[in-house]
N, C-alpha and C positions, 0 to 999 in steps of 0.2 A: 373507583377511579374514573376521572374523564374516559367520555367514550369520543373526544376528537384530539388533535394535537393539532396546534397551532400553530407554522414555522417558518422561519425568518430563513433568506437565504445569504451567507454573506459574502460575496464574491461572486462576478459574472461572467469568468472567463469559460474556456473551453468543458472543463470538468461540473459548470455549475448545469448545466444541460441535463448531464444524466442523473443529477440528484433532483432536479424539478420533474424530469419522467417521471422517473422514480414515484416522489409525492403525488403526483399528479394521477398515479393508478391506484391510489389506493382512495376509498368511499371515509376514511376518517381523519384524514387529513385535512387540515384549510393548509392552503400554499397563500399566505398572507404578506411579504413581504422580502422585498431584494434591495441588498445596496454595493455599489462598487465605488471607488474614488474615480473610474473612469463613469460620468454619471449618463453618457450614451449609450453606454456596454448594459448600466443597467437597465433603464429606460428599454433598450430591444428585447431584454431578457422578458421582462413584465409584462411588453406586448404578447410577446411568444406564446406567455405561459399564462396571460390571464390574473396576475400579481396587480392587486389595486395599491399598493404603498411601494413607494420608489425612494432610495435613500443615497446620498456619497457619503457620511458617517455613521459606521456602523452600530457607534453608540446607540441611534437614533431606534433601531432594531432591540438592541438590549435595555434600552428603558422604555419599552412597549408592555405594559401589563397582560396584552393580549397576547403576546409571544411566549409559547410552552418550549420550545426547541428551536437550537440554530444549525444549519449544514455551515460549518466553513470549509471554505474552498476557495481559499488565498494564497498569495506563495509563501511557501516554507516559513520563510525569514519572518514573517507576522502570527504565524499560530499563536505562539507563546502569550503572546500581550492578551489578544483577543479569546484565548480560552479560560486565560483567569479573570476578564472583564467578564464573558461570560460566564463566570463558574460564579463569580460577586451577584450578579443580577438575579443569578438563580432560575439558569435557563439549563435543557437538557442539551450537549453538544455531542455531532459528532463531526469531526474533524479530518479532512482528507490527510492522506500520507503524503510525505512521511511528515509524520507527528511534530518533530520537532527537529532542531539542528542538532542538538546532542542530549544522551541520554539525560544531561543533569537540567538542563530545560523540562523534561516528561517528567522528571522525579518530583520538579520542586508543582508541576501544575496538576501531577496527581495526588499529594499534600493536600492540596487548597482544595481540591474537590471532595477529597472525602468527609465523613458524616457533615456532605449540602442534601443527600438528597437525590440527588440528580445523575443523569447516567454522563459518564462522559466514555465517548466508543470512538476509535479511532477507524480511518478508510480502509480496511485490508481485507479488498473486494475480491480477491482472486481467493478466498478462505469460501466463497459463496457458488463460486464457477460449481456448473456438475459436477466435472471431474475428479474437483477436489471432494465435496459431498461423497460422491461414490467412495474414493477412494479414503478419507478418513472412515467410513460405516467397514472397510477393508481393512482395513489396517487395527480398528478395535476390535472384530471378529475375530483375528489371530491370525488371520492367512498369510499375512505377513509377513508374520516373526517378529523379531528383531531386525530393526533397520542399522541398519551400522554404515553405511555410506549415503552420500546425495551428493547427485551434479547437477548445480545449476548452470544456467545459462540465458544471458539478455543480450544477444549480441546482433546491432543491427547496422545495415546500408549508411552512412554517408549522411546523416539528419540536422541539417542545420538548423541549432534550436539556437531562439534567440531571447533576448532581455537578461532577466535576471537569475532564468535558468543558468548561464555560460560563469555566473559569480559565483565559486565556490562558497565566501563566507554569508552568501544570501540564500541557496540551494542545498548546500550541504556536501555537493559532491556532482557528481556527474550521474550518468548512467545505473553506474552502482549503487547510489544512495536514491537517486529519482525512483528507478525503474525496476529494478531485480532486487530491489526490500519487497518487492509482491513474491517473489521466488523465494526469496532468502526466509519471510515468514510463515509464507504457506508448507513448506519444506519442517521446518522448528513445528511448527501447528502438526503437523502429520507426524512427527519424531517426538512429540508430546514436550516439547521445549528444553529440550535435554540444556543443562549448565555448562555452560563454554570453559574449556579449558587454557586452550591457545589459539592468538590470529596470526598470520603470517603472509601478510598483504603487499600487493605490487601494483604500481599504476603508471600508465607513461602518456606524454603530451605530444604528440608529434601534429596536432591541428593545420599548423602552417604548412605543413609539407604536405598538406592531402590537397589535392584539385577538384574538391567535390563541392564545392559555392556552384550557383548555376554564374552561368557568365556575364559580367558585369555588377556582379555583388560584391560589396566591400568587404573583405574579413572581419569577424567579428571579434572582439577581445575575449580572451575564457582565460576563466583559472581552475576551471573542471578539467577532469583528465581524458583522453582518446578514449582510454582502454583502461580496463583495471581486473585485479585477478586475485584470488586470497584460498585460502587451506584454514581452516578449523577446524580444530581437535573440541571433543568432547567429552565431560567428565565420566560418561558411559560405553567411551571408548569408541562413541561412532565418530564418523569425520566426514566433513565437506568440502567440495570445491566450485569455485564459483568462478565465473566469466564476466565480464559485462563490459559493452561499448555502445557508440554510435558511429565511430567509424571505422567499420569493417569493411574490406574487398573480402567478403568470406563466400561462398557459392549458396549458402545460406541461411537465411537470417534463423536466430533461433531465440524463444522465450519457452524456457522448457525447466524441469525438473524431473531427474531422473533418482529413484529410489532403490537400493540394493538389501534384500532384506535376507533375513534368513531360509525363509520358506518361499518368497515371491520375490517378484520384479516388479516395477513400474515406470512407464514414460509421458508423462503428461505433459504435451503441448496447449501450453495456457491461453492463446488466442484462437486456436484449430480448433477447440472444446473437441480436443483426441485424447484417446488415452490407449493405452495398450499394456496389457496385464503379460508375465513372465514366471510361469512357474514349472513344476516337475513332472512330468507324468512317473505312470508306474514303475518304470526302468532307468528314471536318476534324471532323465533328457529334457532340456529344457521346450518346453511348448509358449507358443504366443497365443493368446484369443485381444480382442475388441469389446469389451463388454460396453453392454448398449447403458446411455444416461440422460438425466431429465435433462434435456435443455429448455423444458419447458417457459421459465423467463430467462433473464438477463442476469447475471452478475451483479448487475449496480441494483435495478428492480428488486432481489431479494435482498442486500446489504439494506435497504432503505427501509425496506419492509420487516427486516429484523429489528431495526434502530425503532420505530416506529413501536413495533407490538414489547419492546420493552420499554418503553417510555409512556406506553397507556397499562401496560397488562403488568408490570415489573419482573417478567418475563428474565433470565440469567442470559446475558449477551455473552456472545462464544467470542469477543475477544476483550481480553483481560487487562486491564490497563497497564498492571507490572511487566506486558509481553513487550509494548513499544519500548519499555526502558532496556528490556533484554536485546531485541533486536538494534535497536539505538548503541546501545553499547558494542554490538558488535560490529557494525559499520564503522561508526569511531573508532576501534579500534584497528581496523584495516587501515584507513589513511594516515593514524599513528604508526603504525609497522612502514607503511610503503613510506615515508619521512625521516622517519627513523631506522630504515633498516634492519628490525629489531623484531623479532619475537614478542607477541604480547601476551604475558601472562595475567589468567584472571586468579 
């Protein structure tokens, strides 16, 4: 096998930063190439990082023979196109989150990929945090138990997010679909992706009613929602509850998952890299400890550095293409329930 990887970046917005760190630490990488349609954004990027090819058509990346792999890191509403252009050129991709607008977009671009060859891995970087690390080596140990509950939670201050994030049928969703699929997967990944039973979803708009614009900013149009909230049954009987906003008055903010298992406890605060373990001592009583973990890199740092040692070494990537179709489907099926008021059974 090559001992380098060759890799095109396509997109240069805020997320493309930590996929060029990323490359940029590692001694087998060439960081060869970036493009954006805004062709300034790419241009600053390729100063940044040292990127000698500068492109506004991403094609221009994918018919480079030189090009072994592409980071996309587009919004949402573009994956789709661009990972079956790249899956045709016959490039290695991995593709930020969330993957696609809905599970039947993942199903039909993991069709096309398979026997090319090539990896195609999706972003779901919080699978790489310590914490998580620790706690899956935890949780396959047995200390566990049986997990039979998880509370997530993504619920922040008042965030005026703008463009095409605020377009439901360009984003996918809001808060919930953006931001807490890192909770909502990481959660499934540590429960070993147990098969969903039923969703039972709620979401509400109240934007215009919050006074949280700083002063003299226009309102912006959304069709994502404030706040959004779901319950999932699962075929092994465990069950979830999940939270997620941007505009909370909440005292505060949380990006957390909480694990209820048979034998233990767990509370991983996913930006704090905290975690706090909950088990029994001798006489039934529940005892807290801290147990200490590598922070040695970054989240993004090791996500790159996996993508990478399985695209030179063919190395088995810990996330499974069939997972984004499962998680996909679960999301969609939330803002099906919260629309339809309705139970959704799988």
């Amino acid at each position: 096998m090559s001992s380098l990887l060759r890799v095109g970046i396509i997109g240069a917005g805020t997320i493309s930063a930590y996929h060029m760190n990323g490359y940029k630490a590692l001694p087998n990488v060439q960081l060869r190439s970036i493009c954006d349609l805004n062709a300034e954004a790419a241009q600053a990027r390729a100063e940044e990082f040292g990127i000698e090819h500068v492109y506004s058509d991403y094609h221009d990346i994918l018919n480079d023979p030189n090009i072994d792999a592409v980071s996309i890191v587009t919004p949402t509403f573009t994956h789709k196109q661009i990972v079956l252009d790249a899956i045709a050129a016959g490039k290695h991709i991995l593709c930020e989150k969330p993957p696609f607008l809905t599970a039947a977009e993942a199903e039909e671009c993991i069709r096309a990929a398979e026997g090319s060859g090539k990896l195609l891995m999706f972003g779901f970087v919080v699978r790489h945090a310590g914490h998580m690390k620790f706690l899956r080596e935890f949780v396959d140990s047995g200390k566990m138990g049986q997990i039979y509950y998880a509370d997530l939670n993504r619920t922040k201050r008042f965030i005026q997010r703008r463009g095409w994030f605020n377009n439901k049928a360009l984003a996918g969703g809001g808060e919930l679909f953006d931001g807490a699929i890192h909770e909502i997967d990481s959660a499934l990944y540590l429960m070993g992706y147990p098969k969903v039973k039923s969703v039972k979803g709620y979401t509400t708009d109240v934007h215009n009613a919050l006074p949280y614009l700083v002063k003299g900013e226009t309102p912006v149009e959304r069709t994502t929602e404030s706040a959004a909230c779901a319950m999932i049954t699962f075929e092994n009987g465990a069950c979830m509850r999940v939270q997620a906003g941007t505009a909370f008055l909440t005292a505060e903010e949380k990006c957390s998952i909480e694990l209820c298992g048979t034998r233990a406890g767990a509370v991983a605060h996913i930006f704090k890299n905290e975690l706090k373990l909950i088990s029994l001592d001798e006489n039934n009583c529940p005892v807290e400890c801290t147990p200490e973990l590598d922070l040695s890199d970054t989240p993004h740092n090791r996500q790159i550095a996996h993508f990478v040692d399985c695209c030179l070494n063919g190395t088995e990537c810990m996330v499974k293409p069939w997972q984004a179709v499962e998680v996909l489907k679960l999301l969609n099926a939330v803002y099906e329930s919260a629309e339809t008021g309705k139970e959704i059974l799988f």
